[in-house]
NUMAR-241831 format. One record per residue (C-alpha): x, y, z. Coordinates in steps of 0.2 Angstrom, whole numbers, plus 5000, padded with zeros to 4 digits. Layout:
XYZ/...
//
This chain:
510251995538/511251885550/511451965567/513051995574/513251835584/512751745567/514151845555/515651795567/515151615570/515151595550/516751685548/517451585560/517151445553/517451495536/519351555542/519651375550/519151285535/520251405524/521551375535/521151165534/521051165515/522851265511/523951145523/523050995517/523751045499/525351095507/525550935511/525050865496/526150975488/527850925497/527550725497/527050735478/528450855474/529850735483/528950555478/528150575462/528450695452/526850675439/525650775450/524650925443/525451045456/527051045449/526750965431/527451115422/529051105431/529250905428/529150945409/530651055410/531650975423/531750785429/531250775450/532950785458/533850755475/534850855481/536750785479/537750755497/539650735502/540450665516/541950635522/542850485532/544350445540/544650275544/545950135553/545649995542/546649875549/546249735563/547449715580/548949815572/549849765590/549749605586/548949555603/548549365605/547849315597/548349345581/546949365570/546649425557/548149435554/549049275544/550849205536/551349195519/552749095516/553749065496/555149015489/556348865499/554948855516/556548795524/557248945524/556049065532/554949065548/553449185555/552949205572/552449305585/553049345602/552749505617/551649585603/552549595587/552549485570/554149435566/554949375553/556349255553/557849195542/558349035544/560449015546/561248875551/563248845552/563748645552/565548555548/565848405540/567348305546/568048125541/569748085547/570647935545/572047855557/572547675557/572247675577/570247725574/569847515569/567947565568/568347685555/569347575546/568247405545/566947545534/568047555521/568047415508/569347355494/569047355475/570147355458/570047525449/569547425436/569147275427/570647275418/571847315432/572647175442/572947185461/574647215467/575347045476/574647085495/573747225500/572347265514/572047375528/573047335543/573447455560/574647525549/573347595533/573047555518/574447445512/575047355499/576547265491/577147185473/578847125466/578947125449/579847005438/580047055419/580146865417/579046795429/577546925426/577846995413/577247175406/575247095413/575947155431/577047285429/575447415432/574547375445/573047485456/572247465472/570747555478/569947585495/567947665495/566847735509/565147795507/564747945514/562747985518/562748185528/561548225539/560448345531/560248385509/561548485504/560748555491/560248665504/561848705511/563348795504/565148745507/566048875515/567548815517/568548635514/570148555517/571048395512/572448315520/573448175517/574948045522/575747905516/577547815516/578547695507/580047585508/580847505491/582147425486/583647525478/584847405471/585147315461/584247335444/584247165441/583847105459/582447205463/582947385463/581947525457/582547625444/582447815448/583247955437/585247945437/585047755443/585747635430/584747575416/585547465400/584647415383/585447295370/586547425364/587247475380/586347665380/585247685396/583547615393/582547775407/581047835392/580047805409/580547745426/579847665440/578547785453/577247735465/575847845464/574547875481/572947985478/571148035487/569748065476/567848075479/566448025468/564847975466/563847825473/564147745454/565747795455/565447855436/565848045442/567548095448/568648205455/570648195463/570648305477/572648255482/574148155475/575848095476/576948005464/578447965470/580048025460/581747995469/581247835479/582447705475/583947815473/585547705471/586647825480/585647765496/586647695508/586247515510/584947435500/583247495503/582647655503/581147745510/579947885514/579247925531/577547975535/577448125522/576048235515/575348245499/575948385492/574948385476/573048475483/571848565475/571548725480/569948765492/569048855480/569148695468/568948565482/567348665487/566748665467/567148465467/566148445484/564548555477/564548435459/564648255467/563348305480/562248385465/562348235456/561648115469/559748125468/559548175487/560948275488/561548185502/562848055499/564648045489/565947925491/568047945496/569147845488/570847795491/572047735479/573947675475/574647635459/576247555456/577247565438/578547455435/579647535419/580547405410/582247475412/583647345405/583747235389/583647055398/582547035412/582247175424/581547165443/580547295453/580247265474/579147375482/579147335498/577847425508/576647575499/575347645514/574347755515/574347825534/573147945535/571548045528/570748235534/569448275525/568748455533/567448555525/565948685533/564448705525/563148855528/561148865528/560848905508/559449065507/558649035491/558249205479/556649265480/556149185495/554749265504/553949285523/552649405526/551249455537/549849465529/547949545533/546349545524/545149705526/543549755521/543249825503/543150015500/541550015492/540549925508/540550095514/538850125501/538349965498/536850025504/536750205499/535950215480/537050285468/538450335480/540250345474/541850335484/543450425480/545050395491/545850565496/547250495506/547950335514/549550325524/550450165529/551550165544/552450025554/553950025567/555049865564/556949815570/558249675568/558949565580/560649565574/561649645560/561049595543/562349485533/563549565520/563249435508/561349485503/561449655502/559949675490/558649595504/557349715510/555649745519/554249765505/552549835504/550949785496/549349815496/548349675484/549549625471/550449795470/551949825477/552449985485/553950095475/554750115492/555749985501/556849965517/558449885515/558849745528/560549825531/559949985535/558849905549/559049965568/559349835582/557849945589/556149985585/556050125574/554650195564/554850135544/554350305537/554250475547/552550525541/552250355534/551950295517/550950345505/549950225497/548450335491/548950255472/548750065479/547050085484/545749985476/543950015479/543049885473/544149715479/544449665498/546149775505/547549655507/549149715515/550649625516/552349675525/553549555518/555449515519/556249475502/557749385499/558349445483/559949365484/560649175486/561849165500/562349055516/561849115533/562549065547/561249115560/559649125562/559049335560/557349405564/556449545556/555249605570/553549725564/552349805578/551149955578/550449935561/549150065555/548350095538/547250265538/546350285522/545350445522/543750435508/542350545502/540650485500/539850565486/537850555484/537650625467/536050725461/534850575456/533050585447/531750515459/530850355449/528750435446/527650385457/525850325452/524950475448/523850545462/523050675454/521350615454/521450585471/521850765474/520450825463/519250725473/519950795488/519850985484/517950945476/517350865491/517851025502/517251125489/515451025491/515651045511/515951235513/514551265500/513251145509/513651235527/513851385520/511851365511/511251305527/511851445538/511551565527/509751495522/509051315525/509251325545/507851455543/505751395541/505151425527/504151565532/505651665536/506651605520/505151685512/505051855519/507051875520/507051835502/505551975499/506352085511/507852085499/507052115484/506052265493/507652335498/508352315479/506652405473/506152235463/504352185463/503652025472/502151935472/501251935488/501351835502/499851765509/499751765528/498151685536/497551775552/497651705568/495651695569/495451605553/497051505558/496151455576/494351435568/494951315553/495651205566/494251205578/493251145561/494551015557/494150965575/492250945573/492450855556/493350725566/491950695577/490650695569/491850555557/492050465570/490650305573/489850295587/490550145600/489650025608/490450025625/490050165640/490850315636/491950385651/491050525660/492650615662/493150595645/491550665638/491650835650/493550865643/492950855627/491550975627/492551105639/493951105625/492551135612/491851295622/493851345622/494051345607/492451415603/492651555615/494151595608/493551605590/492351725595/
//
C-alpha cells in the first residue's frame, strides 16, 4: 500500500498528464479539422461532407474617382477631342474642366472704285472666249472698266457686231471656308453709258420704236441693239460659274432724245440675285476649289450690234463703264455634327477589390454620378439638339442635359445624381467621360464654354466570400498515433515505477506476498537469512581473502597489520 503522501503525489501527476494529453489533441483536433480534412478525428464527417469555410459578406462604399475639383494639376484626369478639332477646346481654369465651343464671326468685303488705283492694277483683262473679238478700245482707267466699238455693217461685218470684254481678280480668304458658313452676302453694282441715238445709218443705235427699214420697206427690229454689263464669280479655271448681277440696256439710244447722243448716268444693276442664292453661289465655287479658299470675280460687258436696215447699218457706242463693284458677305465658325469634347478619367477595376481574396465575388448595389456644371453665355438657337453626355466605358448614360437648358451658374446636374448602377462593369478599368455633343451643324458666332466642377462617382459593392472546400492536407494520422502511443508508453513506465520498480526487490517481494496474503492465495516462502549467519558469512568471505592473498616480499606496515587483526576480533566478537 502506498502511504498517503505517496497516493496524492501519483494522482497529481496523473491529473497533469490527463490534462497534457486531452489539450494536445484539442489541438490536434482544430488545426486538422480546419487544414486537412483527411485526419482520423473527424474522418467520418469528411465522408459525408467536404471540409468547408465559413462563407463572409461585406460591404463597401467607395469615391472612385481622382481630384473631382480639378485642382492643379490635372491629373488623372485627360481630354478627348472628335469630330472637326477646330471646332472645340478643353481646358481648365479656378478649378473646373471646361469645355469650349469654338465661334468665330468674320466679314468678307471687296469693293471696287475707280479712285482705289491699287485695287484696280489687281484686276486683269481677258476675252470671254476664244471666239469672241474685243470691242475696238477697252481697259481700266480712273473712270472703271471701260470700253468702246463703232460698228460698220460694211466695214466689219457680222465678225464684229458681237463683241465681249472681261475683267478677273483672284480672291485667296484668309482662313478655309469649308469651315465657315455664309451668313449673310450682298452684291452691288454701277455702270453708265453714252451712245449714239441718231441716225441709223450714221451711227445711231437702234432701240424699240426707233426706225428700222429692210428691202421691202417694213421695219427690220427681230432684234435690236443693247449693251449688256454683268459680275459673276467663278473658279480659279474659270470652268464653273455663276452671275451674281446684270444689266442689259433697253431704251439707250432712244431717237426722241434731244440731240444726238444719248446716256446713262452711274446707275445700279438692277438685275441681283437674291441673298439666299448669292450665299448658295458663294458656298459651290469655294467647295469646288481644293482648299476652300480661293474664287475669282469677274467683270464683264457685251455689246450686240442688230443688223437693223437693208443696205449698210452703223452702231456707235461711245463709252460702256463699269464704275463700281461691292461685293459684301459674312461668314460664321461652321460646328460640325457629332463633334465631341469631353473630360475624360480612368479608375481602377472593380474587381481589384479581391484580387487577392480566393474565390471572392463582387456585386454592385448602387453607384450614383453627380456633377455641378454651367455656361458662360446663352446657348445658340441654331443647335438645339447639343447636350452634356454621360459615359461610363463605352456606354452611354439614357439621360442627358440639354445645352439650352444650361444655367449661367453652377448648378448640380441631377438632384440626387445619376444612377449609373446599370454601367458598371466589374471586370474592365471604370472610364468616365462628361462630354459635350454637338448633334447639330451650325455657325457660331462666339466662342461658349461648358464649365464642370465637383465631380463624384460613388459606387457602393458587396464583397461575397462564398463557402469554399479547403484543399486536403497530407495526412497526418500517423503522426498522431505515434503521439497518443508514446504518452501512452510514458504514463505506463511512471505509473510501473512508482507504483513498483522504485522499490528493492526485497520489498517488491513482500508487497507482492503481502497481497496474495491478504486475498487468501497461497505463496511459496520467502527465505530470510539472519542477521548472524548474514555477519558470520561475510567474516568468512573475509578470511578466504586473506588466506588467498600471497604473501609480499616487502615490510608490512605495523599499523596496517594491528587494524587488520582488531577488525577480525570485531567481527569475531560480534558473531559470537
Amino acid at each position: 500500500m502506498l502511504d498517503k503522501k505517496n497516493r496524492i503525489r501519483l494522482i497529481s501527476v496523473l491529473f497533469i498528464l490527463f490534462v497534457f494529453i486531452f489539450q494536445t489533441l484539442f489541438i490536434i483536433q482544430i488545426n486538422t479539422s480546419n487544414n486537412y480534412p483527411n485526419n482520423f478525428l473527424n474522418s467520418t464527417e469528411v465522408e459525408k461532407n467536404v471540409n468547408i469555410r465559413p462563407s463572409a459578406e461585406e460591404s463597401y462604399t467607395e469615391q472612385w474617382l481622382g481630384n473631382p475639383t480639378f485642382d492643379s494639376p490635372i491629373e488623372p484626369w485627360f481630354l478627348l477631342e472628335e469630330g472637326d478639332l477646330s471646332d472645340v477646346q478643353a481646358t481648365t481654369s479656378q478649378n473646373q474642366g471646361n469645355l469650349g465651343v469654338l465661334g468665330e464671326a468674320r466679314e468678307f468685303s471687296l469693293v471696287v472704285d475707280p479712285s482705289n488705283a491699287i485695287e484696280l492694277a489687281k484686276w486683269e483683262t481677258f476675252k470671254k472666249s476664244e471666239f469672241d473679238l474685243y470691242p475696238h478700245s477697252h481697259g481700266i482707267n480712273s473712270s472703271g472698266f471701260y470700253t468702246s466699238h463703232f460698228w460698220k455693217e460694211s466695214g466689219g461685218g457680222q465678225d464684229e457686231n458681237t463683241p465681249a470684254v472681261r475683267w478677273k481678280r483672284n480672291i485667296t480668304m484668309d482662313v478655309e471656308m469649308s469651315d465657315y458658313i455664309i451668313t449673310s452676302a450682298s452684291i452691288e453694282a454701277q455702270f453708265n453709258a453714252t451712245v449714239q441715238a441718231k441716225t441709223l445709218t450714221n451711227g445711231g443705235i437702234e432701240v424699240p420704236n426707233d426706225y428700222t427699214s429692210d428691202e421691202m420697206g417694213g421695219s427690220q427690229n427681230d432684234t435690236l441693239d443693247h449693251a449688256r454689263f454683268s459680275v459673276e464669280i467663278s473658279n480659279l479655271e474659270c470652268t464653273k460659274k455663276f452671275e451674281l448681277a446684270h444689266n442689259q440696256t433697253r431704251y439707250l439710244g432712244d431717237d426722241d432724245v434731244i440731240g444726238t447722243w444719248d446716256s446713262l448716268p452711274d446707275t445700279p444693276m438692277t438685275n441681283n440675285v437674291d441673298e439666299e442664292v448669292l450665299i448658295a453661289y458663294l458656298t459651290s465655287i469655294l467647295d469646288d476649289d481644293p482648299f476652300h479658299k480661293s474664287f475669282t470675280i469677274i467683270l464683264g460687258i457685251d455689246i450686240y450690234c442688230a443688223d437693223n436696215y437693208f443696205s449698210s447699218d452703223q452702231d456707235n457706242w461711245q463709252s460702256l463703264i463699269i464704275r463700281y463693284l461691292n461685293l459684301t458677305f459674312t461668314y460664321e465658325k461652321k460646328i460640325d455634327q457629332l463633334t465631341t469634347v469631353s473630360w475624360n478619367q480612368i479608375g481602377d477595376k472593380l474587381n481589384d477589390r479581391i484580387s487577392d481574396i480566393p474565390n471572392a465575388t463582387i456585386d454592385v448595389k448602387n453607384a450614383t454620378l453627380n456633377f455641378r456644371h454651367k455656361i458662360d453665355q446663352t446657348w445658340s438657337s441654331s443647335s438645339p439638339n447639343s447636350e452634356i453626355r454621360i459615359k461610363i466605358g463605352n456606354n452611354k448614360h439614357t439621360e442627358t442635359i440639354k445645352l439650352s437648358s444650361a444655367s449661367t451658374s453652377f448648378q448640380e446636374a441631377k438632384s440626387g445624381g445619376f444612377d449609373v448602377t446599370s454601367l458598371i462593369l466589374k471586370d474592365v478599368n471604370l472610364s468616365l467621360s462628361i462630354q459635350v455633343f454637338l448633334a447639330d451643324e451650325f455657325g457660331l458666332d462666339r466662342n461658349i464654354t461648358i464649365s464642370i466642377d465637383d465631380v463624384y462617382l460613388y459606387i457602393s459593392y458587396i464583397i461575397f466570400t462564398p463557402d469554399t472546400p479547403l484543399e486536403p492536407g497530407p495526412d497526418l494520422s500517423w503522426l498522431i498515433y505515434l503521439l497518443i502511443i508514446a504518452i501512452i508508453a510514458l504514463i505506463t513506465i511512471f505509473t510501473l515505477y512508482q507504483l513498483h520498480f522504485k522499490y528493492p526487490p526485497m520489498v517488491r517481494k513482500t508487497r507482492k506476498l503481502r497481497k496474495k496474503i491478504r486475498k487468501g492465495k497461497r505463496a511459496k516462502p520467502i527465505l530470510i537469512h539472519k542477521r548472524e549467519d548474514i555477519v558470520k558469512n561475510h567474516v568468512q568471505n573475509l578470511l578466504q581473502i586473506l588466506k588467498v592473498e600471497p604473501k609480499q616480499p616487502e615490510i608490512i606496515d605495523k599499523g596496517e597489520k594491528i587494524s587488520q587483526k582488531v577488525k577480525i576480533k570485531q567481527l569475531q566478537k560480534e558473531e559470537k
